[in-house]
SEFI-846635 format. One record per residue (C-alpha): residue in three letters; chain; z, x, y. Coordinates in pm, 1 decimal, padded with zeros to 6 digits. Each point is the difference from the previous one (the first is absolute). Example, Ala and Ser with C-alpha at 12.3 -4.5 7.8 and 13.67 -1.06 7.14 Angstrom:
2
residuo=Ala | cadena=A | pz=00780.0 | px=01230.0 | py=-00450.0 $
residuo=Ser | cadena=A | pz=-00066.0 | px=00137.0 | py=00344.0 $
END
This chain:
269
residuo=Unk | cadena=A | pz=12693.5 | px=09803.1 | py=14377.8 $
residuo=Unk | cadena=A | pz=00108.2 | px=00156.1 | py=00337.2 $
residuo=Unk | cadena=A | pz=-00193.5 | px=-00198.4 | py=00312.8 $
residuo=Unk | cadena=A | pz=00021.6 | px=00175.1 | py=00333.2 $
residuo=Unk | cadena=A | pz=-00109.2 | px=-00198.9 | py=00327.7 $
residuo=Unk | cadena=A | pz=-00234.9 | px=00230.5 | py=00181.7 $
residuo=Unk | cadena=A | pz=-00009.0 | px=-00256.5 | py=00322.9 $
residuo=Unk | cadena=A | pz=-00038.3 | px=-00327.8 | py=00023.9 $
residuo=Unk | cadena=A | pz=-00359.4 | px=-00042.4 | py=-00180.2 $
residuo=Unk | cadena=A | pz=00032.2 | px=00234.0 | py=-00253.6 $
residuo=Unk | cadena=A | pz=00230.7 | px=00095.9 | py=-00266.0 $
residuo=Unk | cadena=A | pz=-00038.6 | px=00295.9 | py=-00267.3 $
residuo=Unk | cadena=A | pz=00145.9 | px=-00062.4 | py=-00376.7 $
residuo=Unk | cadena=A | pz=00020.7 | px=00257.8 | py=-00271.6 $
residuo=Unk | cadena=A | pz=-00040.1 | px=-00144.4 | py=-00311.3 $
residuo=Unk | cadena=A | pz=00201.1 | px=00238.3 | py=-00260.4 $
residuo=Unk | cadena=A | pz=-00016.7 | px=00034.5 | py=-00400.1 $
residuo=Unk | cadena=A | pz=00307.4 | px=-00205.6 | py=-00029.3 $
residuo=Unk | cadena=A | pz=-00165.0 | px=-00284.9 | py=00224.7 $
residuo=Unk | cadena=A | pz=-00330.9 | px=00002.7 | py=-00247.0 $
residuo=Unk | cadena=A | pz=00224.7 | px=-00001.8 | py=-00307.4 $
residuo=Unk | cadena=A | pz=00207.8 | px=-00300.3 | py=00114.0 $
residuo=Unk | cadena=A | pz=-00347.8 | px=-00191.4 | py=00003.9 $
residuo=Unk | cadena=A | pz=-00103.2 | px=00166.0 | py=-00279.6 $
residuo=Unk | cadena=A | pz=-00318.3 | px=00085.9 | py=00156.4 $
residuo=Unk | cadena=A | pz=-00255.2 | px=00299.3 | py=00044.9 $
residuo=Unk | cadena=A | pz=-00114.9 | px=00129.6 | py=00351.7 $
residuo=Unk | cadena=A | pz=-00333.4 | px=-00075.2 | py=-00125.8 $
residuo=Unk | cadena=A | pz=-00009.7 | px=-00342.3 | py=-00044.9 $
residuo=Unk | cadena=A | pz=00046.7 | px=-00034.5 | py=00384.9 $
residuo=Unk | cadena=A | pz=-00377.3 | px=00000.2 | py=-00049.6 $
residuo=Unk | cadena=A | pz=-00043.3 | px=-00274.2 | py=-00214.5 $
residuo=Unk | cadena=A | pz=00206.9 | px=-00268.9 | py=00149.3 $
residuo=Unk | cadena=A | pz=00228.7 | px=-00032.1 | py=-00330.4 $
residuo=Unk | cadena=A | pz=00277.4 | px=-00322.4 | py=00033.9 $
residuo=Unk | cadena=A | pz=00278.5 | px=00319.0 | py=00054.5 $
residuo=Unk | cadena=A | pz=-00213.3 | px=00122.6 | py=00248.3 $
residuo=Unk | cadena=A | pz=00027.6 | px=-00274.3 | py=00147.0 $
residuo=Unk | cadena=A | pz=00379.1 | px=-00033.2 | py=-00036.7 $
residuo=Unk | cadena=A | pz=00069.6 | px=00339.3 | py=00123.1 $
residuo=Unk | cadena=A | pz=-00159.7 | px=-00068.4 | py=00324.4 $
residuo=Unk | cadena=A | pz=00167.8 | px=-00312.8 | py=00061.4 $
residuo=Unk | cadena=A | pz=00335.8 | px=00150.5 | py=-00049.5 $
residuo=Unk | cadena=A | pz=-00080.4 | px=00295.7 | py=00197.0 $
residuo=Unk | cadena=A | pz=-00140.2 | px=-00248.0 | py=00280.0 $
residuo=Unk | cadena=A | pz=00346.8 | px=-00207.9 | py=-00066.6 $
residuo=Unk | cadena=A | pz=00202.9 | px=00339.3 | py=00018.0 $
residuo=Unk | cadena=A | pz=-00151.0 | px=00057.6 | py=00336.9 $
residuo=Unk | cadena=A | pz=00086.8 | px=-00289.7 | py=00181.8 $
residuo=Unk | cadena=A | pz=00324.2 | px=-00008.1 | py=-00151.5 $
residuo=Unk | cadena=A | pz=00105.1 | px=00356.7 | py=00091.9 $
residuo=Unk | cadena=A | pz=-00177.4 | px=00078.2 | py=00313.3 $
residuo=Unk | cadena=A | pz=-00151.8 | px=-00342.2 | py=00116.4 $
residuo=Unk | cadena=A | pz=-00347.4 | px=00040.9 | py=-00032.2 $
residuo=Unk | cadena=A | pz=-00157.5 | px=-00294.8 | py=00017.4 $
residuo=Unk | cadena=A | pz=-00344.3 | px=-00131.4 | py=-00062.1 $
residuo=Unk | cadena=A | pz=-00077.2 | px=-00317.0 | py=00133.6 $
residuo=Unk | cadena=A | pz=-00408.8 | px=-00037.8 | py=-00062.5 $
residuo=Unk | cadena=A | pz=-00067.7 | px=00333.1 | py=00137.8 $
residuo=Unk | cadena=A | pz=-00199.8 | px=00180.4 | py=-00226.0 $
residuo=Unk | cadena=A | pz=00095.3 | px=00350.5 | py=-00201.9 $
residuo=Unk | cadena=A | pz=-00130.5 | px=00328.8 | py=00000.4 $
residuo=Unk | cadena=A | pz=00147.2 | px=00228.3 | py=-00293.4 $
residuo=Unk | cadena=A | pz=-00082.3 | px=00376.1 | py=-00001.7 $
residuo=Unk | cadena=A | pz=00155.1 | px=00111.9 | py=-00345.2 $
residuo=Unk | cadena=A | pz=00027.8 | px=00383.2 | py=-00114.6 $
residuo=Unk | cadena=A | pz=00086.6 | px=00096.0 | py=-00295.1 $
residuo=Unk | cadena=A | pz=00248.9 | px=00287.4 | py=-00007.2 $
residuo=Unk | cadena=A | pz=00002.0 | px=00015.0 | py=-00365.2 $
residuo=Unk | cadena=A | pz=-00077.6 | px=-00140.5 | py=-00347.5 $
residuo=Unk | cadena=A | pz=00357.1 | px=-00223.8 | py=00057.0 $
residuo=Unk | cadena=A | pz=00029.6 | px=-00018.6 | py=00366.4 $
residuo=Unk | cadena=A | pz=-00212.0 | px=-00187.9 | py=00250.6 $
residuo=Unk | cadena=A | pz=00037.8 | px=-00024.1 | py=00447.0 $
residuo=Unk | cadena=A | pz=-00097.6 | px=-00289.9 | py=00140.6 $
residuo=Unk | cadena=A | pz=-00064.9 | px=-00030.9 | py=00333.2 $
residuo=Unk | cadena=A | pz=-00008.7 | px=-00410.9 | py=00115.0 $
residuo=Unk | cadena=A | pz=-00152.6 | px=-00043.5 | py=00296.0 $
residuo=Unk | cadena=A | pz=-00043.1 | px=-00373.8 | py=00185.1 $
residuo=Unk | cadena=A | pz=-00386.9 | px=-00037.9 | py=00189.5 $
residuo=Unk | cadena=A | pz=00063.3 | px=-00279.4 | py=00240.7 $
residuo=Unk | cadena=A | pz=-00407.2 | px=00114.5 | py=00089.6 $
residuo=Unk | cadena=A | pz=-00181.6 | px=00118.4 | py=-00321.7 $
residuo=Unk | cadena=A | pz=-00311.7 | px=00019.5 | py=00199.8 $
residuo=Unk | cadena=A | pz=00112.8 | px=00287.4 | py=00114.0 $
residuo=Unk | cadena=A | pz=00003.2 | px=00155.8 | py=-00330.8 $
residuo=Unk | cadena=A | pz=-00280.1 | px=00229.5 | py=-00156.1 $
residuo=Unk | cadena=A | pz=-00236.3 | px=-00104.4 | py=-00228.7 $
residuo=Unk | cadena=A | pz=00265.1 | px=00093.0 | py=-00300.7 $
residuo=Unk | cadena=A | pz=00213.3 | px=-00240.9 | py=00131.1 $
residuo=Unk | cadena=A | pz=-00261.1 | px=-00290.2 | py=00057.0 $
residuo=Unk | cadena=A | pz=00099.5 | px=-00202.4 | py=-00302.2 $
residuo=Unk | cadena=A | pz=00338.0 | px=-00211.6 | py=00069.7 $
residuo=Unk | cadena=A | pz=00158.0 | px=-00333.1 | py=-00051.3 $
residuo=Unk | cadena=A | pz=00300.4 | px=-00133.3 | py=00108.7 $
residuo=Unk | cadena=A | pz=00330.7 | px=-00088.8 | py=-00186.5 $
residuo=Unk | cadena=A | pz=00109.1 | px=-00355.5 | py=-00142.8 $
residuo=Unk | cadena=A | pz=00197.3 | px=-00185.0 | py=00176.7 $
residuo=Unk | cadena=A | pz=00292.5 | px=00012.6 | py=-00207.8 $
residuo=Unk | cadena=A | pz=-00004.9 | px=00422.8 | py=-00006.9 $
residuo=Unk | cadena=A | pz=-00072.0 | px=00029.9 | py=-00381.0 $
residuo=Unk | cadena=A | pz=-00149.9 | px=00295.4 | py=00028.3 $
residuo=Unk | cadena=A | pz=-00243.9 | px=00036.2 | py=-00305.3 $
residuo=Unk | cadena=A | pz=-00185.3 | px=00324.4 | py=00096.8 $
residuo=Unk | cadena=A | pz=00007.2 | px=00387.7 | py=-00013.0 $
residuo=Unk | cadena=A | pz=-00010.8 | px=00282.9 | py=00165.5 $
residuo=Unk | cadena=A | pz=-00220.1 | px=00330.8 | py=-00001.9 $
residuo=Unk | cadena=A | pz=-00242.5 | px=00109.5 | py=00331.9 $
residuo=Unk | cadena=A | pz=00081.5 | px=-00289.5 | py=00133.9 $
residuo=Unk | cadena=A | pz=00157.8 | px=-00383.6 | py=-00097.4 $
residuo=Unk | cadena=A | pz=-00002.9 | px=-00313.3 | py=00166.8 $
residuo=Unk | cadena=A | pz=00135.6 | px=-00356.2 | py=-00079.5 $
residuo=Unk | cadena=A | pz=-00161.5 | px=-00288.0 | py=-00167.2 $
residuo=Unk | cadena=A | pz=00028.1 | px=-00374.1 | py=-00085.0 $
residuo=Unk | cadena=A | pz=00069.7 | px=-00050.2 | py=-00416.1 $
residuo=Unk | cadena=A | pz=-00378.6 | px=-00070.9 | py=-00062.9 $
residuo=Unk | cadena=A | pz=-00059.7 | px=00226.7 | py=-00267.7 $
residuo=Unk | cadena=A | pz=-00336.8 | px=00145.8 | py=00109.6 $
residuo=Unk | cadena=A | pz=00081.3 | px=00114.3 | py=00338.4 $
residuo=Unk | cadena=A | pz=00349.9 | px=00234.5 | py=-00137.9 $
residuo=Unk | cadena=A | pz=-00218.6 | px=00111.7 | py=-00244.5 $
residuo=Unk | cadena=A | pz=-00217.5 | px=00124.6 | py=00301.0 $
residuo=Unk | cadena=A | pz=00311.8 | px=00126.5 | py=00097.8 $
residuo=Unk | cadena=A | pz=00037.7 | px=00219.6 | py=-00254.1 $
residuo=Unk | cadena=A | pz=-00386.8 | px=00142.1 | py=-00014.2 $
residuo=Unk | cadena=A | pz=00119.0 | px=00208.2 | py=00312.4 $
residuo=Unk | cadena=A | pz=00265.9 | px=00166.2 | py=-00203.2 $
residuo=Unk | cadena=A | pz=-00243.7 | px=00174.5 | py=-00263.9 $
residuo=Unk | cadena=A | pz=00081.0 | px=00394.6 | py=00209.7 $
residuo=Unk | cadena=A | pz=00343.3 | px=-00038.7 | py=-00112.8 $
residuo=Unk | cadena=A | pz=-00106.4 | px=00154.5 | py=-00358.1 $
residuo=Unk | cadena=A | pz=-00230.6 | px=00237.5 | py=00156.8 $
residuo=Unk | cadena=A | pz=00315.9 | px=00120.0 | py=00194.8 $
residuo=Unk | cadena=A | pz=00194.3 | px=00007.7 | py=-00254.4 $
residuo=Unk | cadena=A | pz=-00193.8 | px=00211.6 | py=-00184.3 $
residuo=Unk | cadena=A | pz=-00041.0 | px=00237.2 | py=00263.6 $
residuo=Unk | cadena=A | pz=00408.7 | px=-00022.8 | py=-00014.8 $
residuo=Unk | cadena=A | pz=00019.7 | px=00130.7 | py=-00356.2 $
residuo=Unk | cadena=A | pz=-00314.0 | px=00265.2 | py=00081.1 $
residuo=Unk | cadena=A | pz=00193.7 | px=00184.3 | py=00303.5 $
residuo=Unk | cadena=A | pz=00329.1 | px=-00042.1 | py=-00179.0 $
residuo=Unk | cadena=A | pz=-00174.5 | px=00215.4 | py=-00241.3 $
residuo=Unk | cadena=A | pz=-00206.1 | px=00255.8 | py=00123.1 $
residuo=Unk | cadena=A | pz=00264.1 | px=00031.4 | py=00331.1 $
residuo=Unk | cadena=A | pz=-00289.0 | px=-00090.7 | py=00237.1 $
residuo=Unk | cadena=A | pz=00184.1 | px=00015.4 | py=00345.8 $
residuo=Unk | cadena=A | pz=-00301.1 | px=-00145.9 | py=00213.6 $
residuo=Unk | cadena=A | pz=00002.7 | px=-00405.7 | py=00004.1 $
residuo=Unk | cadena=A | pz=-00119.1 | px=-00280.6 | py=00188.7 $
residuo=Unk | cadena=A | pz=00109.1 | px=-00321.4 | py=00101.9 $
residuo=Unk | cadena=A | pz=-00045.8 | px=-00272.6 | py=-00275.4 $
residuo=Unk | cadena=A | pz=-00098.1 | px=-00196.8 | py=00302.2 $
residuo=Unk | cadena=A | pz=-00263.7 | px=00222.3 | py=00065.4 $
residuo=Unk | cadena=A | pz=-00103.8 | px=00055.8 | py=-00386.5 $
residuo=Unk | cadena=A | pz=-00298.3 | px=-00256.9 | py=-00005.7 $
residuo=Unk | cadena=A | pz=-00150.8 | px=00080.5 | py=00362.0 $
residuo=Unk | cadena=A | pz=-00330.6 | px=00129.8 | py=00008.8 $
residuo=Unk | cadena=A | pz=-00094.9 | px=00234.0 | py=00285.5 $
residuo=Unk | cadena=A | pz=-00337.2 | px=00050.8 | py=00185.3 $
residuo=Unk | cadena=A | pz=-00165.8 | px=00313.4 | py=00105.3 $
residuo=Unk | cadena=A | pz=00080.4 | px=-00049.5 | py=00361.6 $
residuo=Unk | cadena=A | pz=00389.1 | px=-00077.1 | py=-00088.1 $
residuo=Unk | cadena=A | pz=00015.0 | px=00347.4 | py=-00183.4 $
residuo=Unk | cadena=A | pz=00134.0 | px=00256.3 | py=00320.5 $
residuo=Unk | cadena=A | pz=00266.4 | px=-00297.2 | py=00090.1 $
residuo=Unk | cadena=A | pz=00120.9 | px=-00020.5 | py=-00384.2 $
residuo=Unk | cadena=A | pz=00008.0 | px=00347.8 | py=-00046.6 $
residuo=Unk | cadena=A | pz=00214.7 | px=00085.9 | py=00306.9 $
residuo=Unk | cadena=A | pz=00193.9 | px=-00353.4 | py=-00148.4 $
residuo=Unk | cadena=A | pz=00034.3 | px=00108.0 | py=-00353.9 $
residuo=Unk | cadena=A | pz=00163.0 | px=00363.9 | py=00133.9 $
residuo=Unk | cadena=A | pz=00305.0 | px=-00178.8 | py=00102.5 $
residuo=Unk | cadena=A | pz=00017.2 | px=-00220.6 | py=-00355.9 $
residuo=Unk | cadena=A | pz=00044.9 | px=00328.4 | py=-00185.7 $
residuo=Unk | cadena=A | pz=00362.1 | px=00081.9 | py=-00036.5 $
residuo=Unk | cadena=A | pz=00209.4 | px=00225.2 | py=-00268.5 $
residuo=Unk | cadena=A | pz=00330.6 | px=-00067.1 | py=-00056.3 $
residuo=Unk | cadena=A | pz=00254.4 | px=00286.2 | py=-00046.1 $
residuo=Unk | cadena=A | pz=00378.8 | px=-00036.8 | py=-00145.0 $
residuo=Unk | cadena=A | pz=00273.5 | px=00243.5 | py=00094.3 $
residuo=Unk | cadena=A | pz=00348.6 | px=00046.8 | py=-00162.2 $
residuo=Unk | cadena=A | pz=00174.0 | px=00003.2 | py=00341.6 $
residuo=Unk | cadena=A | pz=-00041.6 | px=00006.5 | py=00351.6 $
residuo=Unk | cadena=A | pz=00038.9 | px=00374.0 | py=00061.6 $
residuo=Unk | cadena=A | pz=-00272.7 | px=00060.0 | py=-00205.2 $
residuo=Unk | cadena=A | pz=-00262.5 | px=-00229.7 | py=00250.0 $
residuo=Unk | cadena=A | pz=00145.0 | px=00128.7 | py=00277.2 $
residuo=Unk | cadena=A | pz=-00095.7 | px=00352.2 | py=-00151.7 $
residuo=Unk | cadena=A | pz=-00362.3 | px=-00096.4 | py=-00009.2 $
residuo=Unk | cadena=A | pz=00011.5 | px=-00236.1 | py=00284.3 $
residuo=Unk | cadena=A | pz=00074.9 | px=00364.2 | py=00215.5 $
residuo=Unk | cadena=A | pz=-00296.1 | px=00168.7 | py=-00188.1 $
residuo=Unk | cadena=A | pz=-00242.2 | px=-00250.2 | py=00135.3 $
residuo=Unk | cadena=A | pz=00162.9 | px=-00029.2 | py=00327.9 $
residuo=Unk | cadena=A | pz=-00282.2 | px=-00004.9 | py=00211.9 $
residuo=Unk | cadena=A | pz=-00308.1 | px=-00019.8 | py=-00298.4 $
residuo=Unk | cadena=A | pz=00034.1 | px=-00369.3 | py=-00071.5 $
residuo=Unk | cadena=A | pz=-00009.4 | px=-00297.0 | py=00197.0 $
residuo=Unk | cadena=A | pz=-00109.0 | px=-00280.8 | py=-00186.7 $
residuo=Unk | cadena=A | pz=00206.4 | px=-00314.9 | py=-00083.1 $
residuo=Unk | cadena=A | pz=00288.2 | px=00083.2 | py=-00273.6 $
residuo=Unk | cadena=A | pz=00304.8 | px=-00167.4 | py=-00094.6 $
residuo=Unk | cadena=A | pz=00341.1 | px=00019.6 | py=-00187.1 $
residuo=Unk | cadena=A | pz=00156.1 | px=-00198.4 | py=-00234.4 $
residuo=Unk | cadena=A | pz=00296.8 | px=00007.3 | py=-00231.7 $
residuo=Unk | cadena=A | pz=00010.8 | px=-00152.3 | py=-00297.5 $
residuo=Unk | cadena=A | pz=00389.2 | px=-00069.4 | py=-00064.8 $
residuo=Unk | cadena=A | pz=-00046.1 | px=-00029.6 | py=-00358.7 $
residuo=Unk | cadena=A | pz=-00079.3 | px=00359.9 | py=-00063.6 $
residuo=Unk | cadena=A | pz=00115.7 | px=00143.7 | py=00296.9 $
residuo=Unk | cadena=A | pz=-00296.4 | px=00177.6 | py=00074.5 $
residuo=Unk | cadena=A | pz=-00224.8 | px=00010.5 | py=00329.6 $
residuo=Unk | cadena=A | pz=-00389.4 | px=-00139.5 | py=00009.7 $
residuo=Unk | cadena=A | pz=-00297.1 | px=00157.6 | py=00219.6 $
residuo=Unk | cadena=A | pz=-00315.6 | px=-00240.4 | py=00078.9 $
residuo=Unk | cadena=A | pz=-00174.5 | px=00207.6 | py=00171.7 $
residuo=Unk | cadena=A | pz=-00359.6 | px=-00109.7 | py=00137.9 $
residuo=Unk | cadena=A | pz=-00300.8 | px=00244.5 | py=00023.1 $
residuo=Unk | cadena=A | pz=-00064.8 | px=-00189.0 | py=00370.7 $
residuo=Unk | cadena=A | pz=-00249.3 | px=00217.7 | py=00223.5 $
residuo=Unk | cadena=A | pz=00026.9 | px=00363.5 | py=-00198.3 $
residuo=Unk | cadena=A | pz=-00249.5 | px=00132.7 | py=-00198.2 $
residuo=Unk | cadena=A | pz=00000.7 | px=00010.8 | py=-00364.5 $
residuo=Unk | cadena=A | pz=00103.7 | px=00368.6 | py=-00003.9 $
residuo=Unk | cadena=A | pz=00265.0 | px=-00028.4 | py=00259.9 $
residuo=Unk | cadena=A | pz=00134.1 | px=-00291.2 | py=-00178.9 $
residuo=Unk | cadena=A | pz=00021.7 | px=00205.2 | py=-00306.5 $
residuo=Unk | cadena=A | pz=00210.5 | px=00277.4 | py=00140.3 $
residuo=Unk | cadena=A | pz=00204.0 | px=-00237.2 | py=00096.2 $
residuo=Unk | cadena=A | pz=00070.1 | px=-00157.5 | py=-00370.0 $
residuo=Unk | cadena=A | pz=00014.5 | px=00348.7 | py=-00128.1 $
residuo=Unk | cadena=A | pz=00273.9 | px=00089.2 | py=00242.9 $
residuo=Unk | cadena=A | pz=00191.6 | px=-00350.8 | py=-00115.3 $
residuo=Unk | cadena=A | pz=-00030.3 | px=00098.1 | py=-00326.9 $
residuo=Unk | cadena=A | pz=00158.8 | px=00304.8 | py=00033.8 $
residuo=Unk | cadena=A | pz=00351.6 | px=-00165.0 | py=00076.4 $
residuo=Unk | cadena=A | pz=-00041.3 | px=-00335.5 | py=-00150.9 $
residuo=Unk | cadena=A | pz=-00314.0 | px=-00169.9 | py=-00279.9 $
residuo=Unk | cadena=A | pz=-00243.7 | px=-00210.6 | py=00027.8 $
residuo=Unk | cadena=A | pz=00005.1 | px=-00356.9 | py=-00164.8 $
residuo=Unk | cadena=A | pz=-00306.1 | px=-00235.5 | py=-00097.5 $
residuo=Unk | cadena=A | pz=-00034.9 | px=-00248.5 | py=00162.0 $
residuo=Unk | cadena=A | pz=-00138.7 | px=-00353.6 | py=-00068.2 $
residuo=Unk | cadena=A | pz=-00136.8 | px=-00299.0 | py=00204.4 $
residuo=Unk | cadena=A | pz=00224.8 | px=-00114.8 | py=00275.7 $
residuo=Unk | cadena=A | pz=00257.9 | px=00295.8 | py=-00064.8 $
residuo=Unk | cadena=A | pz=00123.7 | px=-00034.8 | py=00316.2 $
residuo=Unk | cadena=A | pz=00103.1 | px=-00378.2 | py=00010.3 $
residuo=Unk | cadena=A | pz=00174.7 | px=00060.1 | py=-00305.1 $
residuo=Unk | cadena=A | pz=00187.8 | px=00298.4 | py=00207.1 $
residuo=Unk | cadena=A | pz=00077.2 | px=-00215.2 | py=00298.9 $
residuo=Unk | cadena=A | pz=00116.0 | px=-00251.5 | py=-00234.5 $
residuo=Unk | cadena=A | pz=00234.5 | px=00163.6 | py=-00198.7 $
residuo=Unk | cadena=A | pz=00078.7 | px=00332.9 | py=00165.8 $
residuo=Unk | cadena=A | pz=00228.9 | px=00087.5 | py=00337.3 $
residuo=Unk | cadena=A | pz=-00263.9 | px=00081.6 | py=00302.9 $
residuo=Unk | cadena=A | pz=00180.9 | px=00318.8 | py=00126.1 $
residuo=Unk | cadena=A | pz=-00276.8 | px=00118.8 | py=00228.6 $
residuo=Unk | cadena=A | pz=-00312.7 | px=-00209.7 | py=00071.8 $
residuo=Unk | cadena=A | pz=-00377.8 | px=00141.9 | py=00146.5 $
residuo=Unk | cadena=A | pz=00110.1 | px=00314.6 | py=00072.9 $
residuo=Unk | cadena=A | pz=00251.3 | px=00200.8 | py=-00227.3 $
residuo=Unk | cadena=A | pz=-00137.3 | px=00333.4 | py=-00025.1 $
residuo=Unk | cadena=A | pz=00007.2 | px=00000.4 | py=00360.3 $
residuo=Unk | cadena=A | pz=00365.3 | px=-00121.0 | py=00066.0 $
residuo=Unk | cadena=A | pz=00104.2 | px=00238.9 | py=-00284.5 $
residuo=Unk | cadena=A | pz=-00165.3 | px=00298.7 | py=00093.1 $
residuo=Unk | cadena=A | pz=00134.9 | px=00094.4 | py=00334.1 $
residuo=Unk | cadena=A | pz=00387.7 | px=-00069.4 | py=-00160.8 $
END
């Protein structure tokens, strides 16, 4: 269980296949509110104040949880010192008992409650997406679909007179993600699309292989210029599938060489 303190109201823990096994629990009994559901949570809510003191108080929680694969889940733990603010997703919330025994879950979005057992059970009604997304997980992971969407975003419904915004939104949620041997090779294609690509990219390392990783968004170019641009990648490195929140697991766990703009620093070397 590695927790990583984002700022001071928000934290982001990656829950790994190890952590599930040591509870001897399933990703998809998040949903159901299951007694090592509950247990999880509570040590991961422990871990976190322990290792990076974040604290609670009665503030109320916000958890955004992606799954990144069948045996590994981000959460991203967010405090709402105004949930008013929040959409209409977020409306339902309760606060935590006084004594931090944190009894709930995570999915879209978690918050605290008191140890009545009606109101964590509501709790846990919010979580029900986490299967959906997890089946989507095990879908892309095997037909290599490389377009995805936010899990945040998976239960959202969208009106006609949203539809222009969202579609100029949803060009910058595509992404492909590319891995090269080493970094002569992307600096090879990084100087064939000097000058053809200008979207948002960036450049990891991934010290247990020793090989380098693309993410490379679509941004503002077209559909066919964005394809000449994978075609050219794949001509010195492949393309990988990719699978909800791919890129917190990368930022996680791989070196950031280059952020937002590595084709761009690269190609005029």
């Amino acid at each position: 269980m590695k927790i990583e303190k984002l700022n001071e109201n928000q934290i982001r823990c990656t829950l790994s296949k190890a952590d599930l096994e040591d509870h001897n629990i399933r990703l998809t009994e998040l949903a159901y509110g299951t007694d090592r559901a509950k247990a999880l949570f509570r040590d991961m809510m422990q871990k976190a104040s322990d290792d990076v003191g974040f604290e609670v108080g009665d503030i109320p929680l916000m958890i955004e949880a992606i799954p990144v694969n069948p045996d590994c889940l981000v959460l991203i733990v967010t405090k709402v010192e105004d949930p008013e603010e929040l959409d209409t997703r977020f409306s339902k919330f309760t606060k935590p008992a006084p004594d931090d025994d944190y009894e709930d879950e995570d999915e879209d979005e978690f918050y605290e409650d008191t140890d009545e057992a009606d109101d964590s059970q509501t709790i846990f009604d919010m979580l029900d997406n986490i299967v959906e997304n997890l089946e989507a997980v095990r879908k892309n992971a095997a037909t290599g679909t490389d377009s995805v969407s936010s899990a945040s975003a998976a239960d959202t419904g969208t009106s006609k007179s949203e539809s222009a915004d969202d579609t100029q939104k949803s060009n910058y949620d595509v992404y492909r993600i590319f891995v090269f041997s080493t970094l002569d090779s992307i600096t090879m294609a990084a100087g064939q699309l000097n000058g053809l690509y200008n979207g948002e990219n960036s450049l990891f390392k991934n010290d247990s292989d020793s090989r380098y990783y693309l993410i490379l968004n679509r941004s503002e170019h077209t559909s066919d210029e964005f394809n000449m641009v994978c075609n050219t990648l794949c001509e010195f490195g492949s393309k990988i599938k990719t699978s909800y929140a791919m890129p917190y697991h990368m930022a996680e766990h791989f070196q950031l060489i280059i952020q937002a703009n590595a084709l761009q620093t690269l190609g005029v070397l």
